[in-house]
Structure formats: C-alpha cells, structure tokens
C-alpha positions in Angstrom: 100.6 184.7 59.7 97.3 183.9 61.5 95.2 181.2 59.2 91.4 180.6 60.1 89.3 178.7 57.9 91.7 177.6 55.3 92.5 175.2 57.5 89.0 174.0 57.4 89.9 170.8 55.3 91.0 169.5 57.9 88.1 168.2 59.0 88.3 165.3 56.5 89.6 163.4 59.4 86.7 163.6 61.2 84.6 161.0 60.4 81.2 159.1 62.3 82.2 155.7 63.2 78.8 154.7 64.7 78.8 150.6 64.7 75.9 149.4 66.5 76.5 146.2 68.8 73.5 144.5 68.0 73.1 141.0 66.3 71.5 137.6 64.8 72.7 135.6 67.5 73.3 131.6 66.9 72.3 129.8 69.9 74.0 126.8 70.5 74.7 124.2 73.2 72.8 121.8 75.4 72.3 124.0 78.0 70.1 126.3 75.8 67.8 123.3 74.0 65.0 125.0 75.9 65.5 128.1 73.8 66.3 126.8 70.4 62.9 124.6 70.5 60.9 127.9 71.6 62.1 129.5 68.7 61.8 126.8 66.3 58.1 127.2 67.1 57.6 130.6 67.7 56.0 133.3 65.1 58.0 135.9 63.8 56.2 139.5 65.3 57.9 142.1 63.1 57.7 142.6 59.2 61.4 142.9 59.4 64.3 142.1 58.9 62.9 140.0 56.0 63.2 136.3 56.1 63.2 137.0 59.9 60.6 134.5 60.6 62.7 131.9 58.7 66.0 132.3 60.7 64.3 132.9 64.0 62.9 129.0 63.4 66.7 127.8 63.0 68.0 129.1 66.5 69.2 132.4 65.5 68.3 135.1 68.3 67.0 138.6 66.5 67.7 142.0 68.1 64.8 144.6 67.7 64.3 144.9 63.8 64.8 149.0 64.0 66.2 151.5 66.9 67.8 155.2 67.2 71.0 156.0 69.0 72.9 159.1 70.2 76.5 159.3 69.4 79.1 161.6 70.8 82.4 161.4 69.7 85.7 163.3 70.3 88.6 162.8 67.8 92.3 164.0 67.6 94.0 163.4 64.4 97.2 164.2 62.3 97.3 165.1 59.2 99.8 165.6 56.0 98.7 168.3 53.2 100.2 168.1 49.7 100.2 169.9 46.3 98.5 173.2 47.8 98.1 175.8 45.4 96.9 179.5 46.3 95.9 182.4 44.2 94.8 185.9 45.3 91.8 187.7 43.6 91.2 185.1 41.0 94.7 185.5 39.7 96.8 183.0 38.9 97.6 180.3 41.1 101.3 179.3 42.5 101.9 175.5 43.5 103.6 176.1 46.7 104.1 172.4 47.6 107.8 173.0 46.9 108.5 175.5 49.4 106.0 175.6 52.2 106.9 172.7 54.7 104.0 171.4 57.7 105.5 170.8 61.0 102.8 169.2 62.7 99.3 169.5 61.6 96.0 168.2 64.1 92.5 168.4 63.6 90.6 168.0 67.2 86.6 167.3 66.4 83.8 167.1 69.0 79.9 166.0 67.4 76.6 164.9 68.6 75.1 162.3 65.6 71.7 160.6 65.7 71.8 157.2 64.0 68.2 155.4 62.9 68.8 152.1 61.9 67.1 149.4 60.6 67.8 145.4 60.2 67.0 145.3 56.3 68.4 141.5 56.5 68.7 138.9 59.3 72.2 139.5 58.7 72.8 143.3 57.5 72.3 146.5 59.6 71.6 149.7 57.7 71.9 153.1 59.0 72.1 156.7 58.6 74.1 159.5 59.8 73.0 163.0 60.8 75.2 165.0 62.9 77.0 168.7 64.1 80.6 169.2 65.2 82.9 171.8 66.4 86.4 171.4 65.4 89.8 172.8 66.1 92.3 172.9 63.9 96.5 173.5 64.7 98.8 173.8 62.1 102.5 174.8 62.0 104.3 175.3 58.7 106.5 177.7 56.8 107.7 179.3 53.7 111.5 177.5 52.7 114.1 178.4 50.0 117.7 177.5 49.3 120.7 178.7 49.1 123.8 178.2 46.7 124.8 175.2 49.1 121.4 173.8 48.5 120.8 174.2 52.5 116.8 175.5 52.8 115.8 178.0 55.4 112.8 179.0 56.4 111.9 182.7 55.4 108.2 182.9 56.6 106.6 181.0 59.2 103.1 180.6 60.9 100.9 178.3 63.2 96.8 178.5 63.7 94.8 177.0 66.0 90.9 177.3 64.1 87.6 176.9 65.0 84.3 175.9 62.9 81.6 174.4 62.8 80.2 171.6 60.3 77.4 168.7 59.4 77.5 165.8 58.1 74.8 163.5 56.5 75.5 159.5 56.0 75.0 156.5 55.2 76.1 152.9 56.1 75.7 149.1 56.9 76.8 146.3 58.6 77.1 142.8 57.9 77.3 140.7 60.7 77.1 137.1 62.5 77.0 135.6 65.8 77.3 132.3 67.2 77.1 131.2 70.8 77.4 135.3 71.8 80.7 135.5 69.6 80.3 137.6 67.2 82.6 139.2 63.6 81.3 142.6 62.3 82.5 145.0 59.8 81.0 148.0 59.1 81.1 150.4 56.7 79.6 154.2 56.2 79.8 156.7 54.1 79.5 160.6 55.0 79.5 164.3 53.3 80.5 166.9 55.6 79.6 170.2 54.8 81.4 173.2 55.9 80.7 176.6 54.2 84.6 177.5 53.2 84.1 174.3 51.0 82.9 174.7 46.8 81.3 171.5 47.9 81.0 169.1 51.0 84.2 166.5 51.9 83.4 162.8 51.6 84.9 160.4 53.7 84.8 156.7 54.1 85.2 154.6 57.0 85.9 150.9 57.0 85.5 149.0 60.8 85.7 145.1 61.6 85.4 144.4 64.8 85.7 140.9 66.7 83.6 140.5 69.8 81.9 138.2 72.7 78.8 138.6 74.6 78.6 137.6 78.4 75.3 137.1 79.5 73.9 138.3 83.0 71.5 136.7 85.9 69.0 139.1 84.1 67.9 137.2 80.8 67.8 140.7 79.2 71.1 142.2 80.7 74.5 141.2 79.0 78.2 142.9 78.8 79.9 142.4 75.5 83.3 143.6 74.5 85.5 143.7 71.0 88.6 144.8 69.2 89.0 145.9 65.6 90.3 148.8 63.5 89.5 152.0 62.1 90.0 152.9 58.6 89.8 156.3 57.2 89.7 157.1 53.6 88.9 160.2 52.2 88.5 162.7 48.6 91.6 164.4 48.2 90.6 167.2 46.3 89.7 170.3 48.3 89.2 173.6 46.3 88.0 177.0 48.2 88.0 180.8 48.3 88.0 183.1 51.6 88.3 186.2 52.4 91.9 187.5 53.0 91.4 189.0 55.9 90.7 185.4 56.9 93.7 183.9 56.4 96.2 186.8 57.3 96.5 188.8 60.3 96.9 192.3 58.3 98.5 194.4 61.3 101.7 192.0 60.7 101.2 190.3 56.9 103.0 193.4 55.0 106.2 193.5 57.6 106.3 189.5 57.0 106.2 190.4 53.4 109.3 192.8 53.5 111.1 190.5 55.1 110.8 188.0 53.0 111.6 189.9 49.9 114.9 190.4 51.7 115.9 187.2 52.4 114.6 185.9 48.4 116.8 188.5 47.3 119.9 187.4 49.7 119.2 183.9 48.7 119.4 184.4 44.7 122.2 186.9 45.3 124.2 183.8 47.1 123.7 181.2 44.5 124.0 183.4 41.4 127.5 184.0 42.9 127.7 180.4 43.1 126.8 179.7 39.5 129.0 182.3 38.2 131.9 181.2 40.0 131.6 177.6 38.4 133.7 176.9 35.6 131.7 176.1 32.2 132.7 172.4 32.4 131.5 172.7 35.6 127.9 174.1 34.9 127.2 171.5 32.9 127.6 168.9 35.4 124.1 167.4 36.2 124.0 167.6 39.9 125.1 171.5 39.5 122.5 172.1 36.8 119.9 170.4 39.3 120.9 172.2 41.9 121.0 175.3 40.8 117.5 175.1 38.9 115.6 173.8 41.9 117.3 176.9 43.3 115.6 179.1 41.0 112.4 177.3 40.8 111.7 177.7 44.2 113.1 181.5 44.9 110.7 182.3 41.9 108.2 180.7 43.4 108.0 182.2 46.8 108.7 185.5 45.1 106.0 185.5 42.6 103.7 184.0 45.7 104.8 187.2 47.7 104.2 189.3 44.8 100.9 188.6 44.9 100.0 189.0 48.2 101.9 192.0 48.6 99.6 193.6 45.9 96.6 191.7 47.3 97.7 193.7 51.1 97.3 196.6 49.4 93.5 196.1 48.8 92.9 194.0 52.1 89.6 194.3 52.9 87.9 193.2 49.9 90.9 191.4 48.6 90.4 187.1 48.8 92.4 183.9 48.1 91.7 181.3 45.9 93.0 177.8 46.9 93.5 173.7 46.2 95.5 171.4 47.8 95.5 167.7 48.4 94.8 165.8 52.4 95.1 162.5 53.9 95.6 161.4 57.4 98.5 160.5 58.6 98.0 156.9 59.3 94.7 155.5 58.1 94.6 152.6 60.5 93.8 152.7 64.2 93.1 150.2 67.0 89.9 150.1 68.4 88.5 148.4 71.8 84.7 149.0 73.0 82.3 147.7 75.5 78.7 147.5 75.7 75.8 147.0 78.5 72.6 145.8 77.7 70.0 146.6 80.0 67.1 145.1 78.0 66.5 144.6 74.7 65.6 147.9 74.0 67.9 150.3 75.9 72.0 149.9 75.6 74.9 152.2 76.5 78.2 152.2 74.6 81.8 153.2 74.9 84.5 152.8 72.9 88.0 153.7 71.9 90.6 154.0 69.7 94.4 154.5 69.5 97.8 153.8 68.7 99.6 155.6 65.3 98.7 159.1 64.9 95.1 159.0 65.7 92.9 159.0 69.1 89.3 159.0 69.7 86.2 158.2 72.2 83.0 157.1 71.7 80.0 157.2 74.3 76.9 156.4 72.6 73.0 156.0 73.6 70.8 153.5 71.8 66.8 152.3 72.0 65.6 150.0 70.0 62.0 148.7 68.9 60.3 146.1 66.7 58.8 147.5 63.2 
C-alpha cells in the first residue's frame, strides 16, 4: 500500500521555535558604576519599548527596540495517530482505530522563517512567524484481526515515506529578565500551518523557558551567551481531509492486497465461529468468552466492510477519492534544549541551538539584525 499525502498531518509536529536572545539587562556591581550613572542620565532615543526611557534611568541595559531574523530549522519527530476514520467516495466512514496498528511513525521537516520583532515592553518581546518547509513523512502500520484464540495477525501491511510542502504564519512573545548577564525566558508562539490536503490549516503551540548567562568580550559590543530549557509541543487534534485515491494507493498492487485479505477475514471468522460453536451454552455465556468473541467480530466486520469499500472504490480508481479523520499528537511533548549565541554588535547576532532526548531531535541556526524604532 503506497500512502502520499494522507500522511500529511504529520506535519503537526513541526513547529517554529524562534526565541530571540536578546534582553533588558540589569547591570549590577561596582565594577560597572560607571555604566549605571551613564544611564541614569542618559535620554531614551527610541519611541519603544514603551516606558523605555524610564527603565533605562534605573540601570537596565535595552537591546535594539525592533530587528528581523532568519531561521532555519531541521526537525525529526515521532508521532502516535489515533481514532482514524476513512471513507471512500463520500460513503460512509469506518473507525479503523481498532484494527490498523502504527509501528513507527516520523515526520522529518526542513524551513526557512523570517521573524520581525519588536520590544512592545521593556520586558516582553513580540514577534511573528512567516515561513516554508519541505517535510518527509515515514510511516509503518498495518491492517490486524483475531482469531478464535484471540491472537491478532496482521492481514494487510504498508510503509510511506512522503514528501510536501507547507507555510506557516505565527505569532508569539516573550517575557523576559536579566540581571548581571543572567537571564530566565519563556516563550511562547502560536502557528497555522497550511498544507493543501488539509479542510483547514493545523495549529500548533509551543511553550519554551529557557535559563541562560551572558559572557561579555574585550569588545564592549561582542558577548557569547549560552542556555538550557525545554520544548513543549501542543497541537489540535482534529485533522479531517479528502484525496484522491490514487494518492493514497498504489493501484498496480491495491486489488491483489485486497483479495488477500478477503481470504484471510474469511479464514479468521471461519476459526472462531468453530470456536463459538464448539462452546457449551454455559460456556457462551461466560463474560470473558462473550468479550472475546464479540471483539472478534467487531473487528473482522470492520476490516471487511473497510475492504468492501475500497474494493468497489478500485473499481473506479481514477476518479474514485477517500474521505478521512483521525486524531495526532507527538510522542513525547517535552524535549531538552541547549543554544549558544555570538553577538558581534548590537545589531548583528548568529544563533545555534539544539534539542534532544525522548523522541524528538532538532537544530536551529538562525541570523538576526536588529535596529532602534
């Protein structure tokens, strides 16, 4: 079975984590008296961030009020689907989450965002999100019924790998504080990703906090900083679509995969009606025997009336489609993250960061210029 862009919701894993390391910076110590009394004096150039003036005269260091970065970021994550219903030809449609089982399921995402920001607050960072991606998708799973001894096998199986390619429009913010160049973030964004399989675009959520210091250079202007924090991924579970079924089904192979699973429905049912008939009436009306053999039936029913339909759907192919819902959510919704940052002035900084551990791995290299507005 050869599946293209029903895979597509995939994608809900990709999300644009695109956290800025810039902030209101409390300078403290002796050593930097010099610099507190300059700014206690000095005169606010920029209309924002509002009140800027005001907390630039209490020793707070500003970062340029507004700036644009460019983002790539590569991310490879796993997946679980659940309660996936398909229909063929606006017919009815089957829940299938009984019988079709995922292996292992990844989403790999490559994009190129632009990020304009602004500091609305001394204090909070707002942004926004524009960006493209190409993504990969790889997905093994399979059709399972039982048998009379309640032992599933697998009667149809099929892995994917596909491509497409999506944007994405967001928004987000950041509040944040420093104090002697340590710092405590946590941002937040929120992002539609449109992708044309979709009724309607996928919205995700991401939640960041990040810890981090600052080491300053011989260069007044030049500093390293570093952090650690997480990465949080919620997302909208409901995803509804239609394709084409030639999209979903390679059609020199689907009818033979068909047949064959017809036979082995029908060897199935034959096994555990033998069973059932072969049980004593006390013994029928046991409860884990009339469980047993009622889950039996559910789910040979099922996967016949699924095959049903797409055996009549075959016979049509070309302008037959499928109809489908289902429910997603990664894996594991945390991951670690560690990043580092080089200032080369206060208007040009280069970023990199990373995240790992649990089922999730990504890499950010990012591009930023910023300027007073």
């Amino acid at each position: 079975m050869k599946v293209s862009k029903l895979m597509f919701f995939v994608f809900f894993i990709f999300t644009f984590q695109t956290f800025s390391q810039v902030y209101s910076d409390k300078i403290v110590g002796k050593k930097n008296e010099e610099i507190i009394d300059s700014l206690k004096i000095e005169k606010y150039p920029y209309a924002l961030p509002i009140w800027g003036e005001k907390v630039a005269q209490k020793g707070y260091k500003l970062p340029y009020s507004a700036g644009v970065s460019v983002n790539y970021f590569w991310q490879e994550s796993e997946i679980v689907i659940n309660d996936l219903e398909v229909g063929f030809n606006n017919g009815p449609k089957y829940n299938l989450d009984e019988i079709v089982r995922f292996d292992k399921s990844t989403v790999e995402a490559g994009a190129l965002t632009i990020r304009p920001d602004i500091w609305l607050l001394p204090f909070l960072n707002i942004y926004g999100i524009f960006g493209k991606a190409n993504t990969g998708t790889k997905i093994n799973a399979g059709i399972y019924v039982p048998d009379a001894d309640n032992n599933w096998s697998q009667i149809v199986s099929f892995g994917t790998k596909a491509s497409f390619e999506a944007t994405t429009f967001g928004l987000g913010m950041t509040p944040t504080i420093g104090i002697g160049g340590g710092w405590f973030a946590l941002d937040m964004n929120m992002a539609w990703t449109d992708i044309s399989s979709l009724d309607k675009p996928a919205f995700s959520y991401v939640f960041g906090p990040r810890l981090g210091k600052t080491f300053k250079l011989r260069n007044p202007e030049r500093n390293i900083t570093g952090w650690v924090g997480g990465f949080r991924v919620h997302i909208s579970g409901d995803t509804n679509g239609n394709l084409p079924l030639s999209d979903l089904f390679d059609l020199s192979t689907a009818q033979e995969k068909v047949d064959s699973g017809f036979e082995k429905i029908a060897e199935n049912q034959t096994k555990v009606d033998n069973w059932w008939e072969g049980l004593t009436p006390a013994e029928q009306k046991k409860p884990g025997n009339v469980a047993k053999h009622n889950t039996a039936n559910r789910a040979l029913e099922s996967a016949g009336n699924i095959l049903a339909s797409l055996d009549g759907a075959l016979s049509t192919a070309e302008s037959s489609s499928i109809q489908y819902s289902l429910q997603k959510r990664p894996k594991d919704m945390w991951n670690f993250i560690v990043g580092s940052q080089f200032q080369y002035n206060k208007h040009l900084m280069f970023r990199a960061e990373c995240g790992f551990l649990g089922s999730r791995t990504q890499v950010l290299g990012s591009l930023q210029y910023r300027f007073g507005l």
